[in-house]
N, C-alpha and C positions, 0 to 999 in steps of 0.2 A: 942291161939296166942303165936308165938314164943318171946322170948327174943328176946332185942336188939342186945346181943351177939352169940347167935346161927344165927339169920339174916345174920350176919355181915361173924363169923365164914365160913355160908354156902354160903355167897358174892367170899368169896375167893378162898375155896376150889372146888367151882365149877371152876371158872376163869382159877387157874393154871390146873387143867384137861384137859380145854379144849387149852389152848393156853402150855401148857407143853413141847412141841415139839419145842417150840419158844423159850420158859424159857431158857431150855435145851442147846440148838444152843445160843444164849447169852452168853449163865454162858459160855459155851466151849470159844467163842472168847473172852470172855473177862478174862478168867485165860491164854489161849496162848498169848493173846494180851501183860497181864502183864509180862508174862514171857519175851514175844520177847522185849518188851519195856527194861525191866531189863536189857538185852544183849545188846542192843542197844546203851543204855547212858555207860555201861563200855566201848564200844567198842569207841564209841565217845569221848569218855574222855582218852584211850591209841593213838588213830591215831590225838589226838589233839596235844597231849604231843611229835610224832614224826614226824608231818609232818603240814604245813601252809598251804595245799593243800585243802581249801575247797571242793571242786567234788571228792576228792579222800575222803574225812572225810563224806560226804555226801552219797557216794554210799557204802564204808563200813558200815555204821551203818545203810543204809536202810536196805541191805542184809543180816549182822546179824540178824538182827529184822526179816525179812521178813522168812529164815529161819527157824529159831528157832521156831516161830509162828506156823510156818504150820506144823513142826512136832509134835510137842504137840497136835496143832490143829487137826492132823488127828487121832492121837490117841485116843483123847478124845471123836472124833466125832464116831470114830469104837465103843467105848465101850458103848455111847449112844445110841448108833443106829444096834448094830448086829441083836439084837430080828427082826428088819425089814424085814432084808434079808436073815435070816437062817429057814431054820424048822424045827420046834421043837421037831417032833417026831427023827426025823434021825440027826439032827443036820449039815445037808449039809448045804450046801450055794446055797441059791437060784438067780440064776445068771442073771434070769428076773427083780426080784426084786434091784438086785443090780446096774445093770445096767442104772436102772429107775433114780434109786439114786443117782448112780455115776452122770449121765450128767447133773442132775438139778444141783448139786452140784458142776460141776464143773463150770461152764455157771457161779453161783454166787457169787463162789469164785475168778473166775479171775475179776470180774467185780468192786469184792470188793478191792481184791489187788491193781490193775489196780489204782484204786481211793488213794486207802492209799501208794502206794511205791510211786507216782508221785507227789501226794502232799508233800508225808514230803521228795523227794529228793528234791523240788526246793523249800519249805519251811525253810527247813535245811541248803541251800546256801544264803539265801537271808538272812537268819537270822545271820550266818555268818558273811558276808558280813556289819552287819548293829552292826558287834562288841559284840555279844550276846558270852559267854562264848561255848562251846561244848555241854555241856552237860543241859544250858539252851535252845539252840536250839534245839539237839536232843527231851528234854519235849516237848518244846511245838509246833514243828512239828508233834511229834506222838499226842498230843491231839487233834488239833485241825484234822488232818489225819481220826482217830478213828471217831471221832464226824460224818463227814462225811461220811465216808464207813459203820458204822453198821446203821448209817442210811438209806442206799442205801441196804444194803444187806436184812434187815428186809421190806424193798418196794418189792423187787426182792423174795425175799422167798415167803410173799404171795401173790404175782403176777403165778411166775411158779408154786404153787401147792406143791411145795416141801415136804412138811410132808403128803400131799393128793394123795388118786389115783382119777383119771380121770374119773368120771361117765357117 
């Protein structure tokens, strides 16, 4: 009979194996997420400073954010994920597989963005609006933004299969 700690140990370890693909995709959005967020609230907090133009304060710092995120994002996403689509022995690019990848990927990414730049631009004016500093709107439009879209993308990921091929 195993220990409680080996049990436990082997609870986990199996877990992240099999859902690691998902970890993976997480941890990515949410170290770009942070970043773009970080750009976000500076940018919101210099276009406060030079302009009363809520839509204009609103659509710069959704844009920074937006952005900034997605290059990070795709970077981080390529260095996750090359072993996928290259072979190993030649180290080509295998463009079946990339292919496969790219369009789930893209299909989840706009679905997700879609979700988070709409919310936190009309989050961001209403907040505004309602006398909230810049850079307390900028927070808590992107949290509450976030909350919803990795929700929505983590639904979407395993719905289309994304980490799976098609049997």
């Amino acid at each position: 009979m195993k220990p409680i700690g080996q049990k436990i140990n082997g609870f986990f370890t199996k877990n992240y194996e099999k859902y690691y693909n998902t970890i993976s995709l997480n941890k990515n959005l949410l170290i770009s997420g942070s970043v773009g967020f970080l750009s976000s609230i500076i940018i919101a907090h210099y276009v406060a400073e030079y302009s009363i133009n809520y839509v204009l304060n609103s659509a710069m710092t959704v844009v920074t954010g937006f952005l900034t995120y997605k290059i990070i994002f795709a970077i981080l996403f390529h260095i996750d994920n090359k072993r996928k689509y290259t072979k190993r022995l030649t180290g080509k690019i295998n463009f079946i597989a990339l292919k496969r990848i790219l369009i789930k990927m893209i299909f989840a990414s706009a679905i997700f963005d879609t979700v988070n730049n709409v919310a936190r631009f009309f989050l961001i004016i209403q907040l505004l609006n309602l006398e909230y500093s810049a850079i307390e709107a900028a927070t808590i439009s992107s949290l509450v933004a976030s909350v919803l879209s990795y929700a929505i993308i983590n639904v979407i990921v395993k719905y289309i299969h994304l980490f799976t091929k098609k049997k």
